[in-house]
BAPABA-547062 format. One record per residue: x, y, z of N, C-alpha, C in turn; residue number from 1. Coordinates in Angstrom, 2 decimals, padded with zeros to 5 digits. Last residue first. Layout:
N
+---------+---------+---------+---------+---------+---------+---------+---------+---------+-----+
!   neast !  nnorth !     nup !  caeast ! canorth !    caup !   ceast !  cnorth !     cup ! seq !
+---------+---------+---------+---------+---------+---------+---------+---------+---------+-----+
!       X !       Y !       Z !       X !       Y !       Z !       X !       Y !       Z ! NUM !
...
+---------+---------+---------+---------+---------+---------+---------+---------+---------+-----+
***
This chain:
68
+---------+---------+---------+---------+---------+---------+---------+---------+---------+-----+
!   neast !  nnorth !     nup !  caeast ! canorth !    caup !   ceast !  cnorth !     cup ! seq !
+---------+---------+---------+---------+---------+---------+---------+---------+---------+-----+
! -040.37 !  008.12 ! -010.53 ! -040.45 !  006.98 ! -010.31 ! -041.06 !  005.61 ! -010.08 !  68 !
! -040.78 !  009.71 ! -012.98 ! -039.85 !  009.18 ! -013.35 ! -039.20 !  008.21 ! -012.17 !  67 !
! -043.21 !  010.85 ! -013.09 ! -043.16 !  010.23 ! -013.80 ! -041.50 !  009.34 ! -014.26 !  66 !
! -042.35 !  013.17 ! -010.75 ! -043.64 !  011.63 ! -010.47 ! -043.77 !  011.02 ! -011.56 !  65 !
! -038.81 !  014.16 ! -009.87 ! -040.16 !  013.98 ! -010.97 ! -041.22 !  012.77 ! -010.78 !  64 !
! -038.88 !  014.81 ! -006.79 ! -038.68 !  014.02 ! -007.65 ! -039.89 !  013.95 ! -008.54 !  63 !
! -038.99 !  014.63 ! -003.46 ! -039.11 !  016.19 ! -004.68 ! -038.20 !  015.43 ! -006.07 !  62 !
! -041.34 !  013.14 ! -001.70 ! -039.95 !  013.27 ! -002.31 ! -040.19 !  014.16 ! -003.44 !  61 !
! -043.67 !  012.53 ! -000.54 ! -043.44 !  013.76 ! -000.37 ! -041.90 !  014.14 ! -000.88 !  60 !
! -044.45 !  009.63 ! -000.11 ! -045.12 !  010.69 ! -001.01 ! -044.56 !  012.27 ! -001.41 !  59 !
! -042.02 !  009.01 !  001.39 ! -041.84 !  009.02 !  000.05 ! -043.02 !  009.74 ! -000.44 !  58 !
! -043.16 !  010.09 !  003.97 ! -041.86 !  010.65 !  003.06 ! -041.60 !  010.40 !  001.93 !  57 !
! -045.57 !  009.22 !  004.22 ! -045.86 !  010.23 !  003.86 ! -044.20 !  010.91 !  003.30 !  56 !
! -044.35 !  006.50 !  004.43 ! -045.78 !  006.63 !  003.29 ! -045.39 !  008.21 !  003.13 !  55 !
! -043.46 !  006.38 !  006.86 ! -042.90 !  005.92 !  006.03 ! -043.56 !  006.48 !  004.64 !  54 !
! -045.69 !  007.51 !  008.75 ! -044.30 !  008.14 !  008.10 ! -043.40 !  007.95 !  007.09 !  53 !
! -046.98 !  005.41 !  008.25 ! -047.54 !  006.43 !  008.13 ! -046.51 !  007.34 !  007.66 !  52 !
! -045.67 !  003.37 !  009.82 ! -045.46 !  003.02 !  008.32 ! -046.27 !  004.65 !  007.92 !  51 !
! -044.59 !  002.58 !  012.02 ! -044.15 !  004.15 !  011.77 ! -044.19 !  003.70 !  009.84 !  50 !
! -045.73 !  001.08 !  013.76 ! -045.79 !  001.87 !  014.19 ! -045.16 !  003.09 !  013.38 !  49 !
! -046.06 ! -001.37 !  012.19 ! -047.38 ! -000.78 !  012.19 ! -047.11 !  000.65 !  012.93 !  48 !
! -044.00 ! -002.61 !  010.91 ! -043.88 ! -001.77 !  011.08 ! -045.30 ! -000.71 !  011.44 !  47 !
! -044.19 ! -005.98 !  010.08 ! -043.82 ! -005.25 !  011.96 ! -043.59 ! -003.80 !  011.77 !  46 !
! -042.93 ! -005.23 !  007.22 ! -043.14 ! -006.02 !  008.04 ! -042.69 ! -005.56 !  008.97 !  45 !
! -042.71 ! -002.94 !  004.92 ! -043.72 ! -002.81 !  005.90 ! -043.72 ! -003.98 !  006.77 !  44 !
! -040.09 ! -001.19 !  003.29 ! -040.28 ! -002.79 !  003.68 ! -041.79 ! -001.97 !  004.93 !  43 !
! -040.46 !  000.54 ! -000.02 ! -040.83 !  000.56 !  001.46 ! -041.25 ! -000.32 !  002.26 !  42 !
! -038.68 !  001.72 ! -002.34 ! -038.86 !  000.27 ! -001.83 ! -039.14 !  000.56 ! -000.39 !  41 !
! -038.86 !  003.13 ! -005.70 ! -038.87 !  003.76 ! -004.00 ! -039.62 !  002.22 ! -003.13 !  40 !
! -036.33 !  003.61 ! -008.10 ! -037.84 !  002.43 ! -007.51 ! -037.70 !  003.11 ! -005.88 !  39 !
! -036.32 !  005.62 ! -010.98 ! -035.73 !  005.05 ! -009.78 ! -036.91 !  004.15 ! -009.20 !  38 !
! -034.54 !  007.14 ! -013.96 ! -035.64 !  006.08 ! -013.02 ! -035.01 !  005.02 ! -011.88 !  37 !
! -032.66 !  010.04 ! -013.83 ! -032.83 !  008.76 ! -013.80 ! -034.34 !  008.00 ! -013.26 !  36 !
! -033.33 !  013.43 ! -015.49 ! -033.22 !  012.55 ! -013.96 ! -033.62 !  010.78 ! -014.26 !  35 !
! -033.68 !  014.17 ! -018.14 ! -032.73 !  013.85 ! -017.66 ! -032.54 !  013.02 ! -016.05 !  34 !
! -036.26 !  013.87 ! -018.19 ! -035.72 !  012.75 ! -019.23 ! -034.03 !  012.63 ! -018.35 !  33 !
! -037.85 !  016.13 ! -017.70 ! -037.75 !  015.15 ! -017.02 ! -036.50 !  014.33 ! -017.38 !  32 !
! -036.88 !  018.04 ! -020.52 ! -037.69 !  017.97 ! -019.17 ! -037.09 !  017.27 ! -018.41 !  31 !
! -035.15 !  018.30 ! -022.77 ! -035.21 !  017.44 ! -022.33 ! -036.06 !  016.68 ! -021.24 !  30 !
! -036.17 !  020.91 ! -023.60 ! -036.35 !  020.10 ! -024.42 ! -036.38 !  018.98 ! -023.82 !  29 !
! -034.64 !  022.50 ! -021.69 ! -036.17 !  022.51 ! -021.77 ! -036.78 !  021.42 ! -022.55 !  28 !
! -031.86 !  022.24 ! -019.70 ! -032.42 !  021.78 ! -020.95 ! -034.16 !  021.72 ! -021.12 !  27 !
! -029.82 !  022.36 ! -017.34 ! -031.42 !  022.36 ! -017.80 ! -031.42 !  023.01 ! -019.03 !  26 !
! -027.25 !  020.09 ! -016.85 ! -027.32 !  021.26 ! -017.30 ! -029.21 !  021.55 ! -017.62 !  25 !
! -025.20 !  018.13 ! -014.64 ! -027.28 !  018.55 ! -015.36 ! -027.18 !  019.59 ! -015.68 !  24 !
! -022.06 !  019.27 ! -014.40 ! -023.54 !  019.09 ! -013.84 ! -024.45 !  019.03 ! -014.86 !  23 !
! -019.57 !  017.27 ! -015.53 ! -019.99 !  018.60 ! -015.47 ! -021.39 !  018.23 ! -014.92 !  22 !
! -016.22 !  016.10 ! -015.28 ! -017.99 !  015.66 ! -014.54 ! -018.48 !  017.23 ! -015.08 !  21 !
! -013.16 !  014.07 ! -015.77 ! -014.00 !  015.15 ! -015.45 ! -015.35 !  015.09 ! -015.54 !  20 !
! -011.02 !  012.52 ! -013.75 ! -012.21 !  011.90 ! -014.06 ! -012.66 !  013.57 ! -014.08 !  19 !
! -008.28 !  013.80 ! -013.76 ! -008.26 !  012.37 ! -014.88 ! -009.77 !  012.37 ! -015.13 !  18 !
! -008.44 !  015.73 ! -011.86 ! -008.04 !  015.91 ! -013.09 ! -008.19 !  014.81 ! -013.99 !  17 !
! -008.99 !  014.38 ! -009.21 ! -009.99 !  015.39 ! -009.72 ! -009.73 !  015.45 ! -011.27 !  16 !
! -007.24 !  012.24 ! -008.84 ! -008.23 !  011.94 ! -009.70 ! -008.98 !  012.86 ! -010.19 !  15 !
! -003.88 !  013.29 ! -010.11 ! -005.17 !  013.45 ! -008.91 ! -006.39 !  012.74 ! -009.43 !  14 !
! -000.33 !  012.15 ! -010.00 ! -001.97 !  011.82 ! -010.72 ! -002.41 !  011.97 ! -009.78 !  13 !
!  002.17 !  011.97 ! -009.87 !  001.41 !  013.26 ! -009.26 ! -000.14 !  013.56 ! -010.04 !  12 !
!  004.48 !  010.48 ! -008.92 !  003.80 !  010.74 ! -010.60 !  002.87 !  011.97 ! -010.57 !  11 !
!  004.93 !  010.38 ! -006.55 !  005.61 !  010.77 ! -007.19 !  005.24 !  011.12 ! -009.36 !  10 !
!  002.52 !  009.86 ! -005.52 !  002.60 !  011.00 ! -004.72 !  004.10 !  011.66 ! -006.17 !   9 !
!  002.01 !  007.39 ! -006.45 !  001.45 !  008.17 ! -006.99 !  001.99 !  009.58 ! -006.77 !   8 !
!  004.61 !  005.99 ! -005.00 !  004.12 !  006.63 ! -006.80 !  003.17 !  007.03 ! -006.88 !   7 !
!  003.41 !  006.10 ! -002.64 !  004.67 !  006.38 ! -002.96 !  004.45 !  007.16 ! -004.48 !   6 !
!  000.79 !  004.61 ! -002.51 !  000.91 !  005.84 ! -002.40 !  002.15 !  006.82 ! -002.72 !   5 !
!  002.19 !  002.04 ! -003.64 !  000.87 !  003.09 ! -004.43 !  000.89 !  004.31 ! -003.90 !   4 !
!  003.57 !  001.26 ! -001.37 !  004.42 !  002.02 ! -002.96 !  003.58 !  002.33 ! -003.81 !   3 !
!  002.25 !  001.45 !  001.09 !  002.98 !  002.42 !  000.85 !  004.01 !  003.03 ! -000.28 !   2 !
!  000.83 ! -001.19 !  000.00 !  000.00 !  000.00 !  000.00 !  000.87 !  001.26 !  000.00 !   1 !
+---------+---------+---------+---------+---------+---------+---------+---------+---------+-----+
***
């Protein structure tokens, strides 16, 4: 482990610079399209005491409603 860090420290590769990323840019055309589909999985066994809550946080996620 201390000759990966060795060489790297001596080659002087960051990852910020190798992996670049730009943000979601908004796009009108695209709407929705850009945010991924997702599955919202809410286990209910033995949870009679806090499935209400459970229910009302995912109802209440700020996420396109056609895209989960």
């Amino acid at each position: 482990m201390g000759v990966v860090i060795t060489l790297v420290k001596l080659f002087g590769r960051k990852p910020e610079k190798r992996y670049k990323w730009e943000p979601i840019k908004d796009d009108i055309e695209l709407g929705n399209s850009c945010y991924p589909m997702v599955v919202v999985q809410i286990p209910m066994y033995n949870e009679r005491e806090v499935y209400q809550l459970s229910i009302g946080a995912a109802c209440g996620l700020s996420w396109p409603s056609d895209r989960i």
